[in-house]
Structures are given as structure tokens and as C-alpha cells.
C-alpha positions as CSV (number, residue, x, y, z in Angstrom):
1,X,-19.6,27.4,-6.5
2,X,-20.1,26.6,-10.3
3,X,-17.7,24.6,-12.1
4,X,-16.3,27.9,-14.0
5,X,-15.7,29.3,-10.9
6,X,-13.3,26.8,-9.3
7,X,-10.1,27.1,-10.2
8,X,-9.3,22.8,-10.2
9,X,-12.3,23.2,-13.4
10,X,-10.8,25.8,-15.5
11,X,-7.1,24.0,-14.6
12,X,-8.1,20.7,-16.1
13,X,-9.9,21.9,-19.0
14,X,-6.8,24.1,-19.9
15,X,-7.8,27.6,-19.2
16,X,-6.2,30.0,-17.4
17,X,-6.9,30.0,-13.8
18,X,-6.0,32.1,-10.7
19,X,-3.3,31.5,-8.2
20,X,-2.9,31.0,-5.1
21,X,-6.1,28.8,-4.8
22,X,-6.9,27.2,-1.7
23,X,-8.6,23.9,-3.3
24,X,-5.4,23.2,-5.3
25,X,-2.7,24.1,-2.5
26,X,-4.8,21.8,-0.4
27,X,-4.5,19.1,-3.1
28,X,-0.8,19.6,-3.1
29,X,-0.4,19.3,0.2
30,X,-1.7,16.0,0.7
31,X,0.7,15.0,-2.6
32,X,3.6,16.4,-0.5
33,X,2.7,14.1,2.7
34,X,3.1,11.1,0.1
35,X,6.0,12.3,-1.6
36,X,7.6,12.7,1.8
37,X,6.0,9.1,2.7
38,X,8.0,7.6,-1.0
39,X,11.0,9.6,-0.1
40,X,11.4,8.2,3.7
41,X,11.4,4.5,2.1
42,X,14.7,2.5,2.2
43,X,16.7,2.3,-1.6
44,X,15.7,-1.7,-1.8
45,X,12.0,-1.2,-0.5
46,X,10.2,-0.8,-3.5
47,X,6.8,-3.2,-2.4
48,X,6.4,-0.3,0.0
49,X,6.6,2.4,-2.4
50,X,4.3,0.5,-4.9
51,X,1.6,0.4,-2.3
52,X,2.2,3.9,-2.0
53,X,2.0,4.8,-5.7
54,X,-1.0,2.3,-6.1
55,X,-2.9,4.5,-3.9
56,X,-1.7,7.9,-4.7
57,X,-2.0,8.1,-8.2
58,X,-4.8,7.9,-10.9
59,X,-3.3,4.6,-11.9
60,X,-0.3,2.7,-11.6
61,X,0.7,-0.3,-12.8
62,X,4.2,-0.8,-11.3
63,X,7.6,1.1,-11.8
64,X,10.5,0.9,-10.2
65,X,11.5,4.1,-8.2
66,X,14.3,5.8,-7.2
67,X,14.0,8.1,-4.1
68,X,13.9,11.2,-4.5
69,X,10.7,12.2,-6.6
70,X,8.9,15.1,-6.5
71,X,4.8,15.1,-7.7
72,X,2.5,17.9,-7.3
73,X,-1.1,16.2,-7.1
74,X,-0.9,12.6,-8.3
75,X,-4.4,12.4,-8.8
76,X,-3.5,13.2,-12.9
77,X,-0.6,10.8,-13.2
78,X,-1.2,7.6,-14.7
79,X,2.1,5.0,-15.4
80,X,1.7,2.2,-17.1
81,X,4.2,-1.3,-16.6
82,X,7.3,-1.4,-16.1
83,X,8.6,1.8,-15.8
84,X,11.7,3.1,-14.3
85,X,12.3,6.6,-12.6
86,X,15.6,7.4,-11.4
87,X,15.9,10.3,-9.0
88,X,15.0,13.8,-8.5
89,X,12.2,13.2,-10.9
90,X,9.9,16.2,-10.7
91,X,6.2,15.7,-12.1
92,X,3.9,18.7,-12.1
93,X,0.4,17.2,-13.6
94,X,-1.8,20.0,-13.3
95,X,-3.0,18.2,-16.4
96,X,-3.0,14.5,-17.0
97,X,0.2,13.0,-17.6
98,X,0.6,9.6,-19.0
99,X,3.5,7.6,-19.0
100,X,3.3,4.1,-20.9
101,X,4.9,0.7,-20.7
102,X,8.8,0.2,-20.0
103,X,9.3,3.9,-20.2
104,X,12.9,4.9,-18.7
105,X,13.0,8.0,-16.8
106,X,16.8,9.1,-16.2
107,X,18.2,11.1,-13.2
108,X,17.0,15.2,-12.7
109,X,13.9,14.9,-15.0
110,X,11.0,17.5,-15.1
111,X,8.2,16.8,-16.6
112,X,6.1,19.8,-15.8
113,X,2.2,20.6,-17.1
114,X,2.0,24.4,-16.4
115,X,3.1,27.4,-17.9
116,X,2.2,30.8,-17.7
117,X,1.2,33.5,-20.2
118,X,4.6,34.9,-22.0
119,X,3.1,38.4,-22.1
120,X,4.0,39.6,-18.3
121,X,1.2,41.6,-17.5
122,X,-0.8,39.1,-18.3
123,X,0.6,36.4,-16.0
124,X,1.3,38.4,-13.0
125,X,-1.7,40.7,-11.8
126,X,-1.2,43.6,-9.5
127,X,-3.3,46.6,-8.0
128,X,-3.0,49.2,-10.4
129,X,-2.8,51.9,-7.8
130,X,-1.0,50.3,-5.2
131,X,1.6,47.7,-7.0
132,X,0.3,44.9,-4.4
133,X,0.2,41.4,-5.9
134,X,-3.5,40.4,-6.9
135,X,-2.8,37.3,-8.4
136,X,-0.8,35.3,-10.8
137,X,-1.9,33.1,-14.2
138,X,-1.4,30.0,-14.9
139,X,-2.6,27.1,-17.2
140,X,-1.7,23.7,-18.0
141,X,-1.4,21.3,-20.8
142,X,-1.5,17.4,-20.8
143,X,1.7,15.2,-21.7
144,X,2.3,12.1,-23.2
145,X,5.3,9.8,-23.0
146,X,4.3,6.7,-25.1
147,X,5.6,3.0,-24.7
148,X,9.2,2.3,-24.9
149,X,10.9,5.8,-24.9
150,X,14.0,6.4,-22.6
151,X,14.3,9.8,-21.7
152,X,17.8,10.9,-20.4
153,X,19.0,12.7,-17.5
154,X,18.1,16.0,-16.9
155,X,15.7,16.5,-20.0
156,X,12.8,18.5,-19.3
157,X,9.2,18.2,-21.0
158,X,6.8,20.8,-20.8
159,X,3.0,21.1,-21.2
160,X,0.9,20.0,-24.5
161,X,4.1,17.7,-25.5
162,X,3.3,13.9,-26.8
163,X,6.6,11.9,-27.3
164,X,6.1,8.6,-29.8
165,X,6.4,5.2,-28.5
166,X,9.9,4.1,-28.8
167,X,11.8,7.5,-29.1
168,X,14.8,8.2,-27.1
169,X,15.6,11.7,-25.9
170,X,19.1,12.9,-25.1
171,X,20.2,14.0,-21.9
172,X,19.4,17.8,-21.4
173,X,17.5,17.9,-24.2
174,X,14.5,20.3,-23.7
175,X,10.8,19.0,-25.5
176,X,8.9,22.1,-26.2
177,X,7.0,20.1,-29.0
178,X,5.6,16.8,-30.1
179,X,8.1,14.2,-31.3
180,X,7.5,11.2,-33.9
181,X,8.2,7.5,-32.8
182,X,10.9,5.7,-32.8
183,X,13.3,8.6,-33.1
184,X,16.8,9.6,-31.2
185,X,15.9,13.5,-30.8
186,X,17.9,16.0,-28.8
187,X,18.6,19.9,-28.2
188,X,17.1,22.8,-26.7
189,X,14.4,22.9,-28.3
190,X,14.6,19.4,-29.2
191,X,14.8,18.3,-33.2
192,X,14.8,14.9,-34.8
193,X,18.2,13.8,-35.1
194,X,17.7,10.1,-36.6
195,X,15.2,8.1,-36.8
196,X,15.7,4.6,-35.0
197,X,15.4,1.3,-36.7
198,X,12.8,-1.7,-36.1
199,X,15.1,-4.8,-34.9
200,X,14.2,-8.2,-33.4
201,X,13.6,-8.1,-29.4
202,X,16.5,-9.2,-27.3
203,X,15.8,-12.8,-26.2
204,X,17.1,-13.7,-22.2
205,X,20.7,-14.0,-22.3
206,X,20.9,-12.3,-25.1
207,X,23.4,-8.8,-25.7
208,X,22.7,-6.3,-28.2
């Protein structure tokens, strides 16, 4: 099979590809097995799920988890130092997805790489004659979460997205598009609301 026959090609280089596809369900599964593996792991064992993570995902640098999280390959997920991902985080990276340094992930957040066509025909293919399913669409675009942001609970980001290092998103805020650095966005779709000023780190024992 040629690479612009295989579905895992065209779904990395951002084309639309056919579904279901045996290759990526297969990939998927094995995600689940170590999704299930992360989730089985006690609230205070997080040297096991960093050994986990270490081997699951394209890289890793260290995070700390909460249980439950839910990732569809892991093979296209890279996080950086530092990180914190509270629970029922859902991470679909059809595409790559990169999360930087000391980014904070709140509770219920989905950061998801695929999408679909918005003209229906187009996304959901059936036998003309019959009306049995064919196949469905799909494609999927990369995402970026930069150093520093905080993303609050329950925001969702989808495909093609970059946010700027430092921004903060408010809780159940959807990110349809790109947003600037250091900026305090929120809304569905998300807009700018302020941007956020530079100020000298927080030395230990320090409070804001």
C-alpha cells in the first residue's frame, strides 16, 4: 500500500481520510489498554503513571496527572515540564499536539484534533441506492498550547488552534481560533478579553 493510500498518511498530513480504518482503530486500541493502565493507578502514584506516559507518548517530560484521562493514540502527543492535568482530560491527537512547560490543564478538558466536513454529504457517505453507510470523513489539524497558559475547566480546543505562551483561558470557554500570548481570553468562540501584564516571578515563600 502506497502512502496516499493509507489512511494514518493522509491523517497526519491533514487530508481528509476514510473511516472506519483498521490501522488507526488498531492504534487506538493499544492507547486505550494504556489509558486503562493510567486510569487503574492509585491518586498519589504518579512515578507509576510517569513511566507509563514516558513510554506511551511521543515525548514527555513529566506532568502531574489526575486519573481519569482519556487519549486516542499517544504516539502524537508531546508535553513538555511541568505540566498539570486534572481529570477527565480528553486528548484526541490525530494530529500532533504539543503542550509546553508548566502548562495547567483544569478538570473536563477536550482538546480534540479532528473534525469533519460541515457540508453533511460530504462527511457521511452512503450507498446512493441502498442508504447503507459507506463511510464517514474526517480530518485533523495540529494544536499548540505554548508555555505557561492555564486553561480552565471544561474549555474545549479544537483542531488548527495555537494558544500563546502565558495566556489564560476561562472555564468553558470554547478556542475555535488562535489566541495571542499573554492574554486572559474567554467565550464561545473565545475573544481576547485583556491582555495580561509582565510581572516579576514569585520567589519561594512568596504570595502574589
Amino acid at each position: 500500500m502506497s502512502d496516499l493510500e493509507r489512511g494514518y498518511d493522509k491523517m497526519l498530513a491533514g487530508q481528509y481520510y476514510s473511516v472506519p480504518d483498521a490501522e488507526l482503530e488498531a492504534m487506538q486500541a493499544i492507547a486505550t489498554e494504556q489509558c486503562a493502565r493510567l486510569n487503574a493507578t492509585g491518586h498519589n502514584d504518579g512515578a507509576a503513571r510517569n513511566d507509563i506516559l514516558k513510554g506511551f507518548l511521543k515525548s514527555y517530560e513529566g506532568a502531574v496527572m489526575i486519573p481519569r484521562i482519556t487519549i486516542e493514540y499517544g504516539r502524537h502527543l508531546s508535553i513538555g515540564r511541568h505540566a498539570f492535568i486534572n481529570t477527565n482530560c480528553t486528548i484526541m491527537d490525530g494530529a500532533p499536539v504539543t503542550i509546553g512547560d508548566c502548562v495547567a490543564i483544569g478538570p473536563n478538558v477536550m482538546i480534540l484534533t479532528a473534525g469533519h466536513s460541515i457540508v453533511p454529504e460530504e462527511r457521511y457517505i452512503v450507498d446512493p441506492d441502498t442508504g447503507d453507510f459507506i463511510e464517514a470523513r474526517a480530518i485533523n489539524k495540529p494544536i499548540t498550547i505554548e508555555d505557561h497558559c492555564w486553561l480552565g475547566a471544561g474549555c474545549i480546543v479544537v483542531g488548527g488552534v495555537t494558544i500563546g505562551a502565558g495566556t489564560t483561558v476561562a472555564a468553558g470557554s470554547v478556542v475555535t481560533r488562535s489566541l495571542p500570548p499573554r492574554v486572559l481570553a474567554g467565550g464561545s468562540p473565545t475573544r481576547v478579553i485583556r491582555e495580561i501584564p509582565e510581572r516579576e516571578p514569585i520567589r519561594p515563600g512568596q504570595t502574589p
